[in-house]
N, C-alpha and C positions, 0 to 999 in steps of 0.2 A: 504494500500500500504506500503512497505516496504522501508526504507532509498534511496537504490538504484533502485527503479523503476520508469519507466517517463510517462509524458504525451506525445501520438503520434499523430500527424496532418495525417490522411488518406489522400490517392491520391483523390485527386476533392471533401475533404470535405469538407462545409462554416466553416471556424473556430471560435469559439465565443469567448468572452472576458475571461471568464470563465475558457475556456481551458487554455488560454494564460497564466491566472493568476497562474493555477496550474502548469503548465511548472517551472514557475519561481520558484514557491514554491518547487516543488520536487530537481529542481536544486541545491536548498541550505541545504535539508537534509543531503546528502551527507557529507558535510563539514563537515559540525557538527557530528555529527555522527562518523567520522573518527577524528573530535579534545577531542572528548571526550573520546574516546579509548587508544588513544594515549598517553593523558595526567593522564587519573586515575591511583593510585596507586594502589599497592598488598592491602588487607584487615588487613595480618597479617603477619610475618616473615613466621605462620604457614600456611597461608589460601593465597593461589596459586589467587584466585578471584579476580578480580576487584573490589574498591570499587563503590559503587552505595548508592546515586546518584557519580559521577564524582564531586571533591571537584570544589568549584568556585576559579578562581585567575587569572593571567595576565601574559600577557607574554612581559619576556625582561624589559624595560625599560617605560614599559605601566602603567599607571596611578600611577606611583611614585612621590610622591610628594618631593618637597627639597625647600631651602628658598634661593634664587636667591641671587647673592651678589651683583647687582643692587639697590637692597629692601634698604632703609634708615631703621637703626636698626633692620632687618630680621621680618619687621610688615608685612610681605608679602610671602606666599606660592604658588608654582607654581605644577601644574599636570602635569605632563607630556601626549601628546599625545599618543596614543598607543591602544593595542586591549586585553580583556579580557573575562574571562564568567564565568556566575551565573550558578552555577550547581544543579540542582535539584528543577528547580521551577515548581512547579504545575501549571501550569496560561495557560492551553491551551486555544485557541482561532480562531474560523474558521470566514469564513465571515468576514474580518475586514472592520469595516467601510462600512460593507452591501456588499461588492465586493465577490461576491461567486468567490471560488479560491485562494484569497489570507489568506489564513492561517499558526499559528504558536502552532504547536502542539510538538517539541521538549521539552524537558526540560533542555537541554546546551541553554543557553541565551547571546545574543552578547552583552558584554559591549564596547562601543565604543567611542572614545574622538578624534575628527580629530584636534584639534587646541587646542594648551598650553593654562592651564585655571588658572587665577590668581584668591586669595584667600585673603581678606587683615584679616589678625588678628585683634580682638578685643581686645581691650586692657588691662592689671590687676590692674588699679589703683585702685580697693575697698576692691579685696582680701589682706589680710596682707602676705596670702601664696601662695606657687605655684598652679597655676591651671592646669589642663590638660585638651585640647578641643580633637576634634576626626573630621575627614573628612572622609566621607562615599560616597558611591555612591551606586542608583540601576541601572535598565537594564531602557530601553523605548522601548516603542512598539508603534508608532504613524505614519498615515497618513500625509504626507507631502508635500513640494515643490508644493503649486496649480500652476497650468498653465494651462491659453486659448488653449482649442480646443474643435474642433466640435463635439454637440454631439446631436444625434439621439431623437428628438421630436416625440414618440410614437402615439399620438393624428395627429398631424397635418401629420405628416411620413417627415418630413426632419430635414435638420440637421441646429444646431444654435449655436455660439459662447457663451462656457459658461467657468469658472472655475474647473478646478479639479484637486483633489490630486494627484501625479503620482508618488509618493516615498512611501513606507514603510518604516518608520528613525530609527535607533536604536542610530543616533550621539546625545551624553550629551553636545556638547560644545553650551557654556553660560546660560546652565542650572541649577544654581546654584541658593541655598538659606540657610540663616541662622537662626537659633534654638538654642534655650537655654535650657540645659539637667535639667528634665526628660520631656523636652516635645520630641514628637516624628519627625526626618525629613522628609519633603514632598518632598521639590523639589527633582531633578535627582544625584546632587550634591551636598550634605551636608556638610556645616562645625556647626560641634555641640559645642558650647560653657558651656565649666564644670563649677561646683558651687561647688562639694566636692574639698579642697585641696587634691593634689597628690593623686587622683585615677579619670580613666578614665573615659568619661562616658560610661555608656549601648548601645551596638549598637541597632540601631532601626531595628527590626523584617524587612526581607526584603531588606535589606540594606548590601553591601562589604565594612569593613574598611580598609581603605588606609594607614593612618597613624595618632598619637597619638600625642598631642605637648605641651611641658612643656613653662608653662609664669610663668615668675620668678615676686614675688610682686612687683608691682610698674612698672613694665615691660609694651612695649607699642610692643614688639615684640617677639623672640626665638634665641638663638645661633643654627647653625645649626647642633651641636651635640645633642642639645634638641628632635629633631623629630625624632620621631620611626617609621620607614617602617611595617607597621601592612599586607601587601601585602602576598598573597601568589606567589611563582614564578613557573608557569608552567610550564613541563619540563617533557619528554618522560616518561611514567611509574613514574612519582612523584619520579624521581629518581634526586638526586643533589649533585655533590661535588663539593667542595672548597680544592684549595692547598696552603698553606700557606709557608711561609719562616722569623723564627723569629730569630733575633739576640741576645745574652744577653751576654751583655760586658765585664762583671764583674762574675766569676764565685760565689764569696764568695756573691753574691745576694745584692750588695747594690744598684747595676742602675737596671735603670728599661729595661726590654725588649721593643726590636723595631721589627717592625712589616717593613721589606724588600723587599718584592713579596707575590702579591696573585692572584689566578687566581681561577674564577667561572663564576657563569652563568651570563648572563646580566641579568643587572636588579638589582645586588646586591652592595648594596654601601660597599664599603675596610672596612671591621668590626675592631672592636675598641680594641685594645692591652690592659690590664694592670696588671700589677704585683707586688707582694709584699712580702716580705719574710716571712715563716712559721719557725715552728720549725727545731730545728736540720741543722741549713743554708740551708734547702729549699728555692727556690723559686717557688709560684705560678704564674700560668701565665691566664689571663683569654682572652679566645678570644669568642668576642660574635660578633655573626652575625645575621645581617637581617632574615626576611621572613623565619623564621622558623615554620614548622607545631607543632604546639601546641600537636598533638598526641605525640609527642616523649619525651613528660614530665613522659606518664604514660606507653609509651614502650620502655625499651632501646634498644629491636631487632632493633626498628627504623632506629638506627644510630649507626655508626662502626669509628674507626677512625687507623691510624697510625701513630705515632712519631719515626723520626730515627733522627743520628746525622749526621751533614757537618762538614769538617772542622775541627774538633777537633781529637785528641787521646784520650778518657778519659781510666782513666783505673778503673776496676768494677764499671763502670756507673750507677747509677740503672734509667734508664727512662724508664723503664714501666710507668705508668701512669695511675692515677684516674681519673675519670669523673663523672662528676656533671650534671642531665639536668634541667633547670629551667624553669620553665612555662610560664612567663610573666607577673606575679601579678603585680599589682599597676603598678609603673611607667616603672619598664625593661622588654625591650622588650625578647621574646622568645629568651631562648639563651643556646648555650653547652658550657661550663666550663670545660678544661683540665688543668690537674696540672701537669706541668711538673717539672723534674729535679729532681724529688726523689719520691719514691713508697710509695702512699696516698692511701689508705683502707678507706673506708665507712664500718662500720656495726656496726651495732644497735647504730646511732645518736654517735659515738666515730670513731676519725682519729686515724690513727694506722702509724707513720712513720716513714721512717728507713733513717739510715744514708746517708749524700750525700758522693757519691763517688768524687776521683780526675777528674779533670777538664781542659780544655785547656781553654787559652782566646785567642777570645772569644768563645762562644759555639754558634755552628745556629741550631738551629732546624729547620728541614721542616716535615712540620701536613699534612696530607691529610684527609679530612673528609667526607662521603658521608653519607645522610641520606633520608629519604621520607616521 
């Protein structure tokens, strides 16, 4: 049967369980089906196709993690509730739990968290250095919610007040367990605890990382610029911009850039401004943002950007603009690097830059950036 085909109850036919169960089942193809279309990206700038399988990731403000300002010393991480999916799991499954009819033969997988799930950090008192833990999640596919009712004594032929399942669950909340890396996580919800300083651990096979979080030695908690959104954010055709508005006070590059307005998908936390001066009274400016797809390290078709000026006259400006994409090794998260304020060349491992032009103060840049 196809996504969109159903089960039909005939005029005066006994309907069986069976049937009913497949009803439900075909009802939910659909969805899926149409979230996974929706949300996969192009293959290549070149290649018109879908990718396949459909990447896993979350939508919005779903299963992000941050460290409450409740938390005493931020020893405490919270998930956000919300809705995501595992993309490309092989783990088809008919008959579950012996009930012919209820099956799950998709491979977009519902990840699901109905209730904020709190996380308490472990603490670094033995490390001399930073540690960095990791919280992961997989999907669940379980029989659920027993409840009393009558059921049908084949031998005797009537019916008798017994238990049974009536839910298919795919909800992780208070499914949690903790692990100490390289061992592998089991439960639905993992917080995996690092042993190497400043590198993360291995995600376990099976498993979607949420976020990455640095413990400073001696530390019993995290500052909340420490935790790295490792999430991907799903979004029509893996397509996403961000528009940014940055102010830089000082043209001659001595303060540092502020970051004024930004507006993106939900789900993304205000990504983090910093600058410093280069050569020749440049200023660099870096802006790194969340939930970036890691392909864009090794494609720059990926991602486009634009820098115009507000507010200022300069005169022979040069903001054209270099860009840097970085991967996420060790402890930074996935991030794009724009330099602004004067024309920065990359080639062959040598910066190449040229003078800054005149200046108003102060100068605003606004970035628009979309990438997939």
């Amino acid at each position: 049967m196809s996504e969109f085909d159903r089960m039909v109850w005939n005029l005066r036919e006994r309907p069986l369980s069976p049937d009913n169960n497949q009803q439900a089942t075909n009802a939910e193809l659909p969805l899926r089906a149409v979230l996974a279309a929706l949300t996969a990206p192009r293959v290549s700038a070149t290649d018109a196709t879908s990718q396949t399988p459909t990447p896993s990731g979350f939508f919005g403000e779903g299963f992000r993690c941050y460290a409450p300002t409740n938390s005493p010393d931020f020893n405490q991480i919270t998930i956000a509730p919300g809705l995501g999916f595992w993309g490309g799991a092989v783990d088809p499954q008919g008959s579950i739990g012996g009930l012919s009819g209820v099956d799950d033969l998709a491979t977009f997988k519902p990840l699901v968290l109905s209730a904020t799930e709190t996380i308490t950090i472990a603490p670094n008192t033995s490390n001399p250095l930073t540690r960095v833990d990791l919280i992961e999640v997989r999907y669940r596919r379980e029989l659920d919610a027993p409840t009393l009712r009558d059921v049908l004594d084949p031998v005797k032929g009537t019916f008798a007040n017994a238990a049974v399942n009536k839910a298919l669950s795919w909800d992780l909340a208070g499914l949690q367990g903790t692990v100490t890396a390289p061992e592998d996580s089991t439960a639905y919800i993992s917080y995996k605890v690092g042993t190497d300083p400043f590198i993360p651990p291995v995600p376990t096979i099976g498993y979607v990382p949420l976020a990455a979080l640095q413990i400073a030695a001696g530390a019993v908690g995290i500052l909340s610029s420490s935790l790295m959104d490792r999430r991907r954010v799903l979004t029509p055709y893996g397509v996403q911009t961000v528009a940014l508005v940055i102010t830089v006070p000082d043209p001659t590059a001595t303060a540092a850039a502020i970051l004024t307005e930004f507006d993106g998908p939900p789900g993304h936390r205000t990504p983090t401004i910093n600058s410093f001066a280069v050569s020749n009274g440049s200023l660099q400016i870096i802006i790194r943002l969340d939930s970036i797809p890691l392909a864009i390290a090794s494609d720059p078709n990926r991602v486009s950007y634009k820098a115009e000026i507000l507010g200022a006259s300069p005169t022979a400006y040069p903001h054209v603009v270099g860009r840097v994409l970085q991967a996420g090794l060790s402890l930074d998260s996935p991030s794009i690097v724009l330099r602004l304020r004067a024309i920065i060349l990359q080639t062959a491992g040598a910066l190449l830059n040229t003078t800054l032009g005149t200046h108003a103060t102060p100068t605003v840049f606004r970035v628009t950036i979309t990438y997939w």
